[in-house]
N, C-alpha and C positions, 0 to 999 in steps of 0.2 A: 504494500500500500504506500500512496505516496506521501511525503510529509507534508503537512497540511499549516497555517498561520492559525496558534491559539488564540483564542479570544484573551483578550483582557477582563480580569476581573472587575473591573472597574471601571466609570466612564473617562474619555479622556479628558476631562477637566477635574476631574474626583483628586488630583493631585497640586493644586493651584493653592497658594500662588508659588509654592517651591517652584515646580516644572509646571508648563503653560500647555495647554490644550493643543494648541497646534505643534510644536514639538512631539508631544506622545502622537498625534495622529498620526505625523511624518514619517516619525520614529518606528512605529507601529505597521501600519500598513503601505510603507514607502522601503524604507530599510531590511525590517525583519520579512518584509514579502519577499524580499530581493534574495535574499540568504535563503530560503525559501526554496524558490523558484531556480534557483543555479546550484543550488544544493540537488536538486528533482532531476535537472539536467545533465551532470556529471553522473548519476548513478544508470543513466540510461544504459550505460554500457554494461553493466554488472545489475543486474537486476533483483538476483536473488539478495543483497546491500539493502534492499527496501524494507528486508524482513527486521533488521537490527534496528534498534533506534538512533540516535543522533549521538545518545552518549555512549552505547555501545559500540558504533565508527570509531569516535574519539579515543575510547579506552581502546582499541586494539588497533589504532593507527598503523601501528608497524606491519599490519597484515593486511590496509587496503593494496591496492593494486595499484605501484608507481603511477601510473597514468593519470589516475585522479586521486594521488594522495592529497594533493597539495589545495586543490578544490575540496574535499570534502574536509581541509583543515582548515579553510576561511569560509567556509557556507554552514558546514555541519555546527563549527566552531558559533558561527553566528545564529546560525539558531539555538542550537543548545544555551548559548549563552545568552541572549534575550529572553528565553523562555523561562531561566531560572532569574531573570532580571526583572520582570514583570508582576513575578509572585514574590519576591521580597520585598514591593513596595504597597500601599496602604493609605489611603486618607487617614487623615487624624493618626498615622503614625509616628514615632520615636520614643513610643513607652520604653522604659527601659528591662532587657529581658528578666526573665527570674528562671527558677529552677535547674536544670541541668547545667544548661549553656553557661547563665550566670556564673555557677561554681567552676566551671570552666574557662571563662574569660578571668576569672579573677585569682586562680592558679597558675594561669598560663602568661598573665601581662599584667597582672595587679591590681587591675582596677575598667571598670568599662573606658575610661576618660583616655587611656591609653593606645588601647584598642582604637578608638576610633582615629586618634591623633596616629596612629602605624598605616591606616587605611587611607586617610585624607594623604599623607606623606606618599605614600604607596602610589595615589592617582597624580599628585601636583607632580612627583617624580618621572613618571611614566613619560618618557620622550614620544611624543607624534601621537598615534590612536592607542588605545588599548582598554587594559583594564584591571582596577584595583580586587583582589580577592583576597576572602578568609577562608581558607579550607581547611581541611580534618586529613593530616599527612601520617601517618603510622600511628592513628590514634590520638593527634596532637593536635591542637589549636594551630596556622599556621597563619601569617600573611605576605602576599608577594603581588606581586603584578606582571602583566604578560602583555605580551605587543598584539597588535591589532587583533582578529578575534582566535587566537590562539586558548585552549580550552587547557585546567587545568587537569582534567582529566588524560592530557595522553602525558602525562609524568605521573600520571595513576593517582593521583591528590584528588578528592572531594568536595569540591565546593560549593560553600553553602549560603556565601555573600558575594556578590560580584557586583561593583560599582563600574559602570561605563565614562569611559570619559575621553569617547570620540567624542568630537567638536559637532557630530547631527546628537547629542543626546542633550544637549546644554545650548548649541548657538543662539539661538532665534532668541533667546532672554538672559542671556549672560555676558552672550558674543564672547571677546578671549577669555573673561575671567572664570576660567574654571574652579579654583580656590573658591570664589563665592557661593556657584554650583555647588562644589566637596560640600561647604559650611551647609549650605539650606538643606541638600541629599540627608542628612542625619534626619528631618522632621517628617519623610512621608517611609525611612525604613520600617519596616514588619520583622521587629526582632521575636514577636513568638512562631513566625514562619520562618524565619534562621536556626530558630529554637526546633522547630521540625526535621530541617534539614539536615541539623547536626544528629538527632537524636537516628535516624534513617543512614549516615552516614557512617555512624560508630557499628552497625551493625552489617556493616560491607567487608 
């Protein structure tokens, strides 16, 4: 079956005034279509590719078929990684998390305030497109960032926050300043759906 554009949980203005309605539209059905749709395209050759998912490509990268590794490592990579981009964010979001994750952010970095200060560094750092993430690396709270939609899944890491900070996810209301973008991105995060993701990833 072919990979299909998830709906958003949310309407695209459900995020405002962090992120602007016409950005998530763009974003949404301009961008993640594209990843999408050229992702659909490369696999035409390998068919039986349609049965895996997007993260299942990623994790075993090394055994697509040269031809279109490289395409299913900027399509696949972008859709996997908008889809899990979409669901970590939330109206009325930035409660701060509790339970599992909590005792885990605050073993692993001390305190949430720190965490977040690794992940905004993470994204202002990031030369050119990419993306700031927190993933679950041998059981371990981690954070790093990767270039343009490079997935952390084909170094086998799990991730369960992934901050975009291509210039289509911020322009249209930010324009350069992405640092400002980082700053407001903390009030529409869904840390009890990071809290999900972590608790689904420790048992991988």
């Amino acid at each position: 079956m072919k990979f299909e554009l998830p709906k958003l949980p949310y309407a695209y203005d459900a995020l405002e005034p962090f992120i602007d309605a016409r950005t998530m539209e763009i974003h949404h059905t301009k961008h993640h279509q594209g990843y999408v749709d050229k992702l659909n395209l490369a696999l035409e050759k390998y068919p039986e590719l349609f049965e895996k998912s997007a993260e299942d490509l990623l994790f075993e990268i090394n055994q697509i078929p040269q031809e279109i590794r490289q395409a299913v490592i900027n399509h696949g990579g972008g859709h996997s990684n908008h889809s899990l981009f979409w669901t970590i964010m939330e109206p009325n979001g930035g409660v701060e998390p509790t339970g599992i994750l909590a005792e885990a952010v605050n073993k692993e970095f001390g305190n949430l305030t720190v965490l977040k200060d690794k992940l905004t560094n993470a994204g202002l750092n990031r030369f050119g497109s990419g993306w700031a993430w927190l993933v679950v690396n041998n059981g371990k709270l981690e954070v790093y960032s990767t270039a343009n939609q490079d997935s952390p899944l084909m170094e086998r890491k799990m991730p369960i926050l992934g901050i975009d900070v291509w210039e289509h996810s911020y322009y249209l209301r930010y324009f350069n300043r992405r640092d400002e973008y980082l700053k407001n991105w903390w009030h529409v995060v869904s840390w009890r759906r990071v809290e999900a993701n972590y608790s689904k990833a420790l048992k991988k």
